[in-house]
C-alpha positions, 0 to 999 in steps of 0.5 A, spaced: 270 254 048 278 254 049 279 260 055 286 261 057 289 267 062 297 270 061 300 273 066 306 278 066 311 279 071 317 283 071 324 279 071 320 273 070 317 269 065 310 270 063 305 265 066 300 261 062 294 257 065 290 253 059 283 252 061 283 247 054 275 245 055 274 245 062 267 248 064 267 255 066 266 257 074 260 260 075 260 268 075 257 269 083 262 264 085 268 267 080 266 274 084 266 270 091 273 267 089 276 273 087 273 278 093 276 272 098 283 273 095 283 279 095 281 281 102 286 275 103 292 279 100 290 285 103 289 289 096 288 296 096 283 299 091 286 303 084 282 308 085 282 314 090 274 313 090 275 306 092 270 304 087 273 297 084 271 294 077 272 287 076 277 289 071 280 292 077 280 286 081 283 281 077 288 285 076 290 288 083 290 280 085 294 277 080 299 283 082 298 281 089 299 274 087 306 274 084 309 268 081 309 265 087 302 264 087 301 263 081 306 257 081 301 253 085 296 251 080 291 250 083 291 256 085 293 259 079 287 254 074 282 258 080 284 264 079 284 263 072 277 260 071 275 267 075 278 271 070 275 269 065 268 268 067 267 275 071 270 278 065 266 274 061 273 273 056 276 267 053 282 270 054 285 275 058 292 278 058 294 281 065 300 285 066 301 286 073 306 290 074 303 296 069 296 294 073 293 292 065 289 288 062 288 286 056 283 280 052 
């Protein structure tokens, strides 16, 4: 299955990572990966509870990430393939700067 995750940032052009038929990541490691950078970033939960969906996560990530992170692609193919696989979608719209997602 063709999986492929889009980023938008304002002022910049979208980022676009094509994972053509490449195997999925596994959902435990996708999860490990994203908790990682999260953590790394020192990203804060959306919600005043604390509680964080997946959802959630990808989406504070990819803010967190900016374009510049996202210009490595190895990192940005790593980010991509843990979208989709912890959200279970082959294509996943993130809008960072409005905190929204869509697949």
């Amino acid at each position: 299955m063709r999986s492929q995750v889009s980023v938008t940032f304002k002022n910049n052009p979208p980022v676009r990572v094509d994972l053509h038929e490449e195997p999925p990541m596994p959902r435990d490691e996708a999860r490990r990966w994203l908790d990682e950078q999260f953590i790394a970033m020192e990203c804060e939960p959306l919600r005043a509870t604390g509680k964080l969906l997946m959802a959630d996560r990808v989406v504070v990530v990819a803010q967190a990430a900016g374009p510049t992170k996202f210009a490595d692609e190895a990192w940005a193919k790593a980010f991509a393939h843990a979208a989709c696989s912890v959200l279970g979608k082959p294509s996943v719209n993130i809008d960072a700067d409005a905190l929204s997602i869509t697949y």
